[in-house]
FIVOFI-751165 format. One line per 8 residues: their letters; for each residue x, y, z of N, C-alpha, C. Coordinates in steps of 0.02 Angstrom, whole numbers. Each point is the difference from the previous one (the first is absolute). Example, Ala and Ser with C-alpha at 12.3 -4.5 7.8 and 13.67 -1.06 7.14 Angstrom:
residues 2
as	660,-284,390,-45,59,0,45,60,0  -18,53,-36,42,59,3,-39,55,37
This chain:
residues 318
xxxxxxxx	9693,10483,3348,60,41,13,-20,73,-6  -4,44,58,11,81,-15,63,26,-1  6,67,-38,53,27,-39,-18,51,36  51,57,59,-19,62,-3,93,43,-13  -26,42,-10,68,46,1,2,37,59  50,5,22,24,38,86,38,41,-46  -25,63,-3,54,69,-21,59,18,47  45,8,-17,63,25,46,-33,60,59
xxxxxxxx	42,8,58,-36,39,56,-72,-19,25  -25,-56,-19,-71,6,22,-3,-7,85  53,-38,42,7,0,59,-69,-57,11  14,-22,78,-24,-66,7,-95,12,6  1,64,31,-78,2,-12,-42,-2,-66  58,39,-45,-44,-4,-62,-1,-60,-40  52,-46,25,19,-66,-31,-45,-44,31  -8,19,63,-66,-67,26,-99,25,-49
xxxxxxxx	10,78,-5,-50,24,-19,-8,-41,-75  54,7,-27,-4,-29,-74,-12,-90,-4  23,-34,56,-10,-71,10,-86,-16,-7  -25,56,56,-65,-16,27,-40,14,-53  4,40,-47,-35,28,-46,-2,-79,-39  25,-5,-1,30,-62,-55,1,-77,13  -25,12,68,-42,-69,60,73,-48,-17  56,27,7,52,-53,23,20,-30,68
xxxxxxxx	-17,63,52,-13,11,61,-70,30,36  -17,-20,37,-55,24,38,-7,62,34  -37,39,-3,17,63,62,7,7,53  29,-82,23,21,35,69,55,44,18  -1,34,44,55,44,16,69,-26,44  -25,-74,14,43,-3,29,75,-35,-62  -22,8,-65,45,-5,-53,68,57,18  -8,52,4,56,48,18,38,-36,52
xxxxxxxx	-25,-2,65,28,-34,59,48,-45,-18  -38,-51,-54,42,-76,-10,63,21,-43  -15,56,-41,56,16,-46,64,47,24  -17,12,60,56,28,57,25,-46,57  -40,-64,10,29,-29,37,54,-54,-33  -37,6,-78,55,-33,-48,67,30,-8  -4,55,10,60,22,-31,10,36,-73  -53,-21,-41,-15,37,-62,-23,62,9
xxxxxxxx	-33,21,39,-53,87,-37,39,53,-49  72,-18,14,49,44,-32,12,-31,-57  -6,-63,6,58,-31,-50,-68,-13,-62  -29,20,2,-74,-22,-67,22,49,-64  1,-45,-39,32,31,-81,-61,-3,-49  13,63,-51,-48,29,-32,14,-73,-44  -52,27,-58,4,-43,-52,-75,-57,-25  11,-16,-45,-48,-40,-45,-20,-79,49
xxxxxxxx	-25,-16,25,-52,-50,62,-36,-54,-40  25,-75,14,-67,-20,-18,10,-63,71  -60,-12,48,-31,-26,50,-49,-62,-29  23,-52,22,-29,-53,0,-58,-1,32  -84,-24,2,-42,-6,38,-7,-34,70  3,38,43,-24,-31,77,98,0,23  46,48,-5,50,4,1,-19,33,70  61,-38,61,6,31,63,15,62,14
xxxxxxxx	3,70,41,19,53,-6,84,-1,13  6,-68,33,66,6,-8,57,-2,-64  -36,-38,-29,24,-28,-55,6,58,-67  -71,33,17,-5,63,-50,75,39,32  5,22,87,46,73,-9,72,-42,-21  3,-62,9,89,-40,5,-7,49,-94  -62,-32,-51,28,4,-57,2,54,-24  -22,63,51,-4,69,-42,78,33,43
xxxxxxxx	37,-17,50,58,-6,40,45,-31,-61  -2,-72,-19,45,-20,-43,1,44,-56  -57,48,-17,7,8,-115,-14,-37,-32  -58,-42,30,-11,-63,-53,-43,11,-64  23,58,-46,-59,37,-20,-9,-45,-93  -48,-19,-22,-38,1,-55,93,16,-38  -3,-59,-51,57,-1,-50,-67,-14,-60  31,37,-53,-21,-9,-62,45,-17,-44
xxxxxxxx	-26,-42,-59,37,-37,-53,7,58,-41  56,-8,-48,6,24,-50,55,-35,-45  -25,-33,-49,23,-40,-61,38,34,-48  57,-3,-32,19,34,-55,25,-79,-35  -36,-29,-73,8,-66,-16,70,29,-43  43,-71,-1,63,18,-51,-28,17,-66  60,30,-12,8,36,-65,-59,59,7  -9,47,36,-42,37,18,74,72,-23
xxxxxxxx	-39,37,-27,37,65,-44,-15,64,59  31,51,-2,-18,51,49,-78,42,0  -24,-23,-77,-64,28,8,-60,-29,22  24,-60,-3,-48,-78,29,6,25,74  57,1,43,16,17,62,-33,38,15  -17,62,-51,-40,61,22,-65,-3,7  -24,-26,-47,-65,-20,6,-37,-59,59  52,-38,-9,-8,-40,83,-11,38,63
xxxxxxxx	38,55,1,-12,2,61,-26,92,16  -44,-2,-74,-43,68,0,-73,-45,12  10,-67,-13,-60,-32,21,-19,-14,43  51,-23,52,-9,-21,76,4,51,53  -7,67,-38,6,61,33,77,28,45  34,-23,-28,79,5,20,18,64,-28  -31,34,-48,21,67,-32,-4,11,-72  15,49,-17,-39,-1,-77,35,-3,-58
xxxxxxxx	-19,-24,-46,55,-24,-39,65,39,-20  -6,58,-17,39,48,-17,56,23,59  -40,-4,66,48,10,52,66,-66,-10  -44,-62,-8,49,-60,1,65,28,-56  -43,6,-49,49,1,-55,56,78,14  -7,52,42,36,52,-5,53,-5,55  -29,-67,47,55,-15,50,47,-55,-27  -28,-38,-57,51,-44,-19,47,17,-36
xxxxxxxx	11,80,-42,19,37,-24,48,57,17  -26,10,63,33,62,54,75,-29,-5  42,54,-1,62,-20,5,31,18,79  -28,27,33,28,25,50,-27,-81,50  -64,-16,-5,-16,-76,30,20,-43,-4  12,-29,-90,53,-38,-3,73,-6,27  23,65,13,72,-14,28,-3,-20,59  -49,44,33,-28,-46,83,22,-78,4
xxxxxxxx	-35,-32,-56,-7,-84,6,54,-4,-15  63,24,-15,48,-22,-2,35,-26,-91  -62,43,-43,10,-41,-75,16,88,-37  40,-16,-40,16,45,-52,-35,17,-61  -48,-63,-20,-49,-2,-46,-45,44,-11  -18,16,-80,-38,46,-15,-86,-3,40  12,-60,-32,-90,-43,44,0,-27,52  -49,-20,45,-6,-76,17,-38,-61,-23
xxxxxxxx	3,17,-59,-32,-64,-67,58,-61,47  -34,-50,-14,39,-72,9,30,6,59  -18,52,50,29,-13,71,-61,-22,58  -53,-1,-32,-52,-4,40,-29,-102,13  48,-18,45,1,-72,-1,-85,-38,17  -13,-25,-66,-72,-34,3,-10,-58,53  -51,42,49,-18,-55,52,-41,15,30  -45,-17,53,-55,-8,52,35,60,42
xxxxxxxx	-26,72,13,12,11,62,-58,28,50  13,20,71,-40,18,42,16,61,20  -40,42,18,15,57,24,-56,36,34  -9,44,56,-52,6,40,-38,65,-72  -57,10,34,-42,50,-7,20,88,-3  23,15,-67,15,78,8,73,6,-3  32,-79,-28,72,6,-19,17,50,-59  53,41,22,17,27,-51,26,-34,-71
xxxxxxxx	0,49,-41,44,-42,-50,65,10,-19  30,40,50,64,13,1,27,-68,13  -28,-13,67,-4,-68,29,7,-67,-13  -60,-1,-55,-19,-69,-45,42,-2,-62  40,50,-29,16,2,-49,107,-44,28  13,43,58,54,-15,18,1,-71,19  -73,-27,30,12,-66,30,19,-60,-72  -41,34,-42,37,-64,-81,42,9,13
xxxxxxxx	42,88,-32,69,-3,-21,48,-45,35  -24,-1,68,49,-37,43,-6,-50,1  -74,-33,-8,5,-68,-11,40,-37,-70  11,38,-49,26,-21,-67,58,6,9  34,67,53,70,-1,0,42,-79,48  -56,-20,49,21,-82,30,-4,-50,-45  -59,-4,-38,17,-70,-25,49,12,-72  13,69,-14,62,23,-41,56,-31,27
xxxxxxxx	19,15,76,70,-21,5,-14,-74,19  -45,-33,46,6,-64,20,9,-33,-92  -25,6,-52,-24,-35,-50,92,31,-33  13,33,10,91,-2,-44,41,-9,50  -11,-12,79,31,-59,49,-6,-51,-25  -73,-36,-21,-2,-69,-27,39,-9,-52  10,31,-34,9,-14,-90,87,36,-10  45,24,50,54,5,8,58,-46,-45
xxxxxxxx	22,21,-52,24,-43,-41,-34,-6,-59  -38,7,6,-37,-17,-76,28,42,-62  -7,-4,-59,19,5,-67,-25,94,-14  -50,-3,26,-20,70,-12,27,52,81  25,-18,22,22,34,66,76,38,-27  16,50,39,80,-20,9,34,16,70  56,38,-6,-3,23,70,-7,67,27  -31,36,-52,-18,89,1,-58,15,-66
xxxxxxxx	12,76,-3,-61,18,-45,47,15,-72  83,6,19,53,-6,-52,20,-71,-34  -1,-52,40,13,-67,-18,-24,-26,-47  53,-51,-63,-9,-17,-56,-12,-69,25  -37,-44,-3,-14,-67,-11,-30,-45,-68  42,-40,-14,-63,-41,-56,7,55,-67  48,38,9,-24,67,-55,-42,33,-6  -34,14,67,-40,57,13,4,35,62
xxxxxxxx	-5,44,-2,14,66,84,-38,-47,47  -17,0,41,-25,-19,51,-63,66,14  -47,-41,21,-85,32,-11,-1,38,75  -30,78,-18,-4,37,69,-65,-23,20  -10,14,63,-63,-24,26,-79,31,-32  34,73,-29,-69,48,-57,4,-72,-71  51,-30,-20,5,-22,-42,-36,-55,-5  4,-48,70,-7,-57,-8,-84,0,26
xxxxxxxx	-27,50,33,-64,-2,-6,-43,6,-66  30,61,-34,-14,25,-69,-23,-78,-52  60,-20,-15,14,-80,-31,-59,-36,40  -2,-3,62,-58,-41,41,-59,-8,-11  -10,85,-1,-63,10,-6,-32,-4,-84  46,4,-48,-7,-20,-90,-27,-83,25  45,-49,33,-18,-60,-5,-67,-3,50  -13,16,27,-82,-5,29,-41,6,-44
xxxxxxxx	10,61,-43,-70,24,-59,1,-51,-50  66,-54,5,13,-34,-70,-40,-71,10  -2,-24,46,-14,-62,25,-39,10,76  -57,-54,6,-10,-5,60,6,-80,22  27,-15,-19,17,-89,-10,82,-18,51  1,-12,56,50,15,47,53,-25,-30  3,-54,-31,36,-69,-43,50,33,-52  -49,63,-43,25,34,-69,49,73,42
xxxxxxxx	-11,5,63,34,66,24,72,-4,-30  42,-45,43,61,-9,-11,27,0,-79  -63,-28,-40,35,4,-68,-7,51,-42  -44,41,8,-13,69,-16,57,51,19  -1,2,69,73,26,48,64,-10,-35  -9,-75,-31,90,-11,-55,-6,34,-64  -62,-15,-24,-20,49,-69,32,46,-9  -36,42,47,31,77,12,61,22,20
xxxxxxxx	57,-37,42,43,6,20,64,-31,-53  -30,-33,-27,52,-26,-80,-13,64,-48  -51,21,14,-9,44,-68,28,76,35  13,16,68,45,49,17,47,0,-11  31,-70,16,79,-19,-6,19,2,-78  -38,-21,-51,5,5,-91,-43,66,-11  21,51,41,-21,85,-47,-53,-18,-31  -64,-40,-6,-57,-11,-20,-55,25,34
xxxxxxxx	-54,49,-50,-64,28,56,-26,-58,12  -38,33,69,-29,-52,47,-77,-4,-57  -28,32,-6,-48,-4,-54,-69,-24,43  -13,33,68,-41,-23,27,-80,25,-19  -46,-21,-17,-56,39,20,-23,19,43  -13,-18,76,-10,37,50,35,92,-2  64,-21,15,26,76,-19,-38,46,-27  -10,-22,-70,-47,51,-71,-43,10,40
xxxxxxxx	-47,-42,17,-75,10,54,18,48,65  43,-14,22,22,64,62,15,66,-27  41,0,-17,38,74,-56,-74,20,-24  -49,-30,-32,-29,26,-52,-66,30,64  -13,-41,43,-47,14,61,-61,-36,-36  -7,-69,-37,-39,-19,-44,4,-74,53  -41,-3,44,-9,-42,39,-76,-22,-21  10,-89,5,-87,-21,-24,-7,20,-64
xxxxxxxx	45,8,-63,-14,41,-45,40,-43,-55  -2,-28,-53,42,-51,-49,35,52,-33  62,-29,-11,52,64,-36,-15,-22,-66  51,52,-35,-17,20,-68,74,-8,-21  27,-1,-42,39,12,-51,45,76,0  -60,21,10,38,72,6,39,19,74  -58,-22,64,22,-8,72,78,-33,-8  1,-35,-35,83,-64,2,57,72,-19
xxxxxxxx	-29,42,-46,42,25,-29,-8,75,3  -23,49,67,14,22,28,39,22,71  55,34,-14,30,-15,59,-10,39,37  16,-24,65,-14,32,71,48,-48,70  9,47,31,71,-37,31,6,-56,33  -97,-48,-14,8,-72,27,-21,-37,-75  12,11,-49,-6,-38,-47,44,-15,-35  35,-77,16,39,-54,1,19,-11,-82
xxxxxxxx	-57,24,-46,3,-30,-56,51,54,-33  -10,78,20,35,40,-24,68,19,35  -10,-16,48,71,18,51,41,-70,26  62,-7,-16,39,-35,45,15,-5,63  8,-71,32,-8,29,77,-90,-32,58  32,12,58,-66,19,29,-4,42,-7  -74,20,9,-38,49,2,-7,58,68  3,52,-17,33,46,42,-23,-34,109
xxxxxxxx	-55,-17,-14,-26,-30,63,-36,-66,-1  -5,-8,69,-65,-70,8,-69,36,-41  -29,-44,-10,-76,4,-48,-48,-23,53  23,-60,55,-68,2,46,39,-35,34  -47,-13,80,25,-28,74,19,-89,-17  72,-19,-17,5,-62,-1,-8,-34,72  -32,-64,-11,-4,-63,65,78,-25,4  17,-24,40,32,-17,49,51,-50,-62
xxxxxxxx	-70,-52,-51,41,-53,-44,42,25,-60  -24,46,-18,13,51,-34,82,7,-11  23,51,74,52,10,13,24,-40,12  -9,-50,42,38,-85,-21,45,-24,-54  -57,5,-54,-6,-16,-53,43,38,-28  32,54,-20,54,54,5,71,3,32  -19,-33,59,86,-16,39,0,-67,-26  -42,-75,-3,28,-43,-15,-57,-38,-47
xxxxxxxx	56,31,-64,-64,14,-85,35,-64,-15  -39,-56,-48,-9,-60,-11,75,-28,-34  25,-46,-37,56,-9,-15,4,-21,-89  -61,3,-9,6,-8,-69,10,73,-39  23,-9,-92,16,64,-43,-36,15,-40  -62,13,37,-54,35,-41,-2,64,-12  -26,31,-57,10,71,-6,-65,21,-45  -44,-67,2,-69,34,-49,-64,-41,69
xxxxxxxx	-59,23,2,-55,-31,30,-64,20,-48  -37,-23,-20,-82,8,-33,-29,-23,43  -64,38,17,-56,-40,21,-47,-73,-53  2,-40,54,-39,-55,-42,-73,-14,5  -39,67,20,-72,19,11,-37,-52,55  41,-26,32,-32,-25,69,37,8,67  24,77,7,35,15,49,68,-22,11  42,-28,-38,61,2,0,22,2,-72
xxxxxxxx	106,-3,12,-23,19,-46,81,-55,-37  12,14,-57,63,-50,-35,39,48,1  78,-39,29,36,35,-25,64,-20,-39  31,67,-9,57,-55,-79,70,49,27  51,-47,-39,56,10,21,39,31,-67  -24,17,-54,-3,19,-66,-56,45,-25  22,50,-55,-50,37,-63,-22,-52,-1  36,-32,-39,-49,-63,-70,-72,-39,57
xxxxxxxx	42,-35,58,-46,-38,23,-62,71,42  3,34,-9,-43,69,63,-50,19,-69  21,-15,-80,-46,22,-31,-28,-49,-31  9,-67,17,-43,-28,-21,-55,-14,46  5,24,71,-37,-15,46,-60,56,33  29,50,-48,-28,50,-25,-46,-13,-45  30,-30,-43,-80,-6,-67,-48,-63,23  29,-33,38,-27,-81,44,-76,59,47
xxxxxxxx	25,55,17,-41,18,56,-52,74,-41  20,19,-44,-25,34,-47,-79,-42,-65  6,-81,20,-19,-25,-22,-48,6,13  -2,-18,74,-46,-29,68,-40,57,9  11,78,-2,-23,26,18,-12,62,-69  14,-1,-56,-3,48,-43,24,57,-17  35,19,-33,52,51,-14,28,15,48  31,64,19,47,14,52,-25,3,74
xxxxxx	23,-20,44,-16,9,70,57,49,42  -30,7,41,52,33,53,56,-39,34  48,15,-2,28,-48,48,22,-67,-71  6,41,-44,8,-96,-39,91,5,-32  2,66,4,92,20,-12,34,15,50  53,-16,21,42,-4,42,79,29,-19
């Protein structure tokens, strides 16, 4: 497979010049001829090229006529935070980290996309995308937002009725307001960092949403780890008990924003959160985790898991 780039304006001579260089085409001249009797000489579009070996000349101008130009991947895995995002795609040469981060920030851009939000933390929907060679990141950045704002509404089309819905951003249901869409990502994106176990989403999702509805902190650790910017890093005692406006343990409430890009199950998991009345979870040191519907029973399952693993752990109070 050869890869060439056709710069904008190169016009058809310099575009056959760049073929031949690049032995996609042969030098004959009568290549121009064929590309006027085609109908293309005009219609040939700049852009990123890649040519299969022993490819007809026809076949080359149809695909430089169509735009068939070189797509590149770019991955953002769930639960991916805005600085993960940044670094993603200061790697794949999409732009540099700081630019990412001052456009996710810009307030005048954000209103562009159509969001009121301080950030675009937790708007950046984790998935596979493509995009040619020399995409902006004005570009790449809007194509998430938009992708998170679809499976936003298709996913509270699905879940219409549900317990955590209502019928506005004023609406009382179940004894609780009804979740704005900043809200219900926010909550989303806590249950991504909490669990990666698809099974435990929904019950994590009720955790938290019983403990909104009973004026109880959410008491998350992820939060502390966001707020504190202590990522990859084991909290402390003191981290729990410093506040900062995503730490759950000190503040009632969600936390002022999303903490990172929730998946798709996530927010699911949020419009239609499990049916049992749990309000405690511990980890049980093999990736999931117990949960209890009581103090009494949440602390003994606490010292059950304090056992296993030796004095205090993260994640072992709820």
């Amino acid at each position: 497979m050869a890869t060439v780039d056709i710069p904008p304006g190169a016009g058809l001579l310099g575009i056959r010049k760049i073929l031949v260089r690049a032995r996609i085409v042969s030098p004959d001249p009568r290549f121009i001829l064929f590309a006027k009797l085609m109908g293309t000489a005009k219609r040939l579009k700049a852009g990123e090229y890649a040519f299969a070996p022993g490819m007809s000349p026809r076949a080359v101008l149809m695909q430089l006529a169509a735009g068939r130009t070189v797509r590149h991947a770019i991955t953002i895995p769930e639960g991916s935070n805005l600085y993960q995002v940044a670094d993603i795609l200061q790697a794949g040469a999409w732009g540099g980290r700081e630019d990412v981060l001052r456009l996710a920030t810009d307030p005048g851009f954000i209103r562009g996309l159509g969001l009121s939000a301080a950030s675009l933390e937790g708007y950046l929907f984790p998935d596979t995308y493509f995009f040619e060679k020399g995409a902006g990141l004005k570009a790449i950045i809007a194509s998430m937002v938009r992708h998170m704002r679809q499976v936003l509404a298709a996913e509270k089309t699905a879940a219409r009725g549900q317990p955590s819905l209502g019928s506005g951003p004023t609406a009382v249901v179940d004894g609780m307001p009804a979740l704005t869409d900043y809200q219900l990502l926010t909550l989303a994106s806590i249950v991504e960092k909490e669990t990666a176990l698809a099974s435990e989403r929904p019950l994590v999702a009720k955790v938290f949403l019983n403990r909104l509805r009973s004026g109880m902190k959410l008491q998350a650790d992820p939060t502390v780890i966001y707020g504190a910017l202590k990522f990859g890093t084991p909290l402390t005692k003191v981290d729990l008990e410093t506040p900062t406006p995503y730490n759950t343990y000190t503040n009632l409430g969600l936390p002022v924003g999303p903490i990172c890009s929730p998946g798709r199950a996530s927010i699911e998991a949020v419009l239609r959160p499990s049916s049992e009345d749990f309000y405690y979870f511990v980890s049980q040191n093999d990736g999931t985790h117990y949960f209890s519907r009581n103090l009494s029973e949440h602390n003994r399952a606490v010292s059950r898991y304090r056992e296993r693993v030796g004095g205090h752990g993260a994640g072992a109070s709820r």
